[in-house]
C-alpha positions in Angstrom: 1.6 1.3 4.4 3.3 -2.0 4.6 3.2 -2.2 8.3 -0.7 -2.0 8.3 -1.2 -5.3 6.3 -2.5 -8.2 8.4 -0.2 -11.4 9.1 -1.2 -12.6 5.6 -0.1 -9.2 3.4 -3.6 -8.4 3.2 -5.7 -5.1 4.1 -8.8 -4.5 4.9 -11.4 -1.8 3.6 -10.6 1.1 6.3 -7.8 1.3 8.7 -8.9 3.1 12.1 -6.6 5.5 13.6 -5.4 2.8 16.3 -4.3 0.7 12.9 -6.6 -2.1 13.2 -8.1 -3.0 10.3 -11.9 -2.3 10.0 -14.3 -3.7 7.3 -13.7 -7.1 5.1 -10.6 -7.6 2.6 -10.9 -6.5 -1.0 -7.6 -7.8 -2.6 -7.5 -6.2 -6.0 -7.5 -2.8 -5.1 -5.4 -2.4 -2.2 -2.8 -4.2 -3.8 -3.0 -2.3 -7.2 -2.4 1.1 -5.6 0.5 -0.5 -3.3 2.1 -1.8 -6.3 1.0 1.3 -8.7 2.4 4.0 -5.9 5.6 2.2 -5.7 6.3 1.9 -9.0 5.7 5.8 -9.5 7.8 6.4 -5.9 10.4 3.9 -8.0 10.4 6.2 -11.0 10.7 9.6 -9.6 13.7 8.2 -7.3 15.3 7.9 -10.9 14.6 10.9 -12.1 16.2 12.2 -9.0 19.8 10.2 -9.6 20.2 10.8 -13.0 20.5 14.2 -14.4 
């Protein structure tokens, strides 16, 4: 997902298949599920090293 954000980090509202962005830039959104989908990736990595 990181490789479809703009110069600036930031993503528009629809990503076409080509990967240009499509549509205008609503920040709080995107960035909350990048940041809430990493944390969860970052948790169940743990689970997976500890037993």
């Amino acid at each position: 997902m990181l490789t479809y954000s703009s110069p600036l980090g930031l993503y528009s509202e629809e990503i076409a298949a080509t990967g240009e962005q499509i549509g205008n830039f609503p920040q709080a959104f995107s960035h909350l599920s990048l940041i809430s989908t990493a944390s969860h990736l970052d948790e169940l990595l743990d689970k997976r090293r500890c037993p």
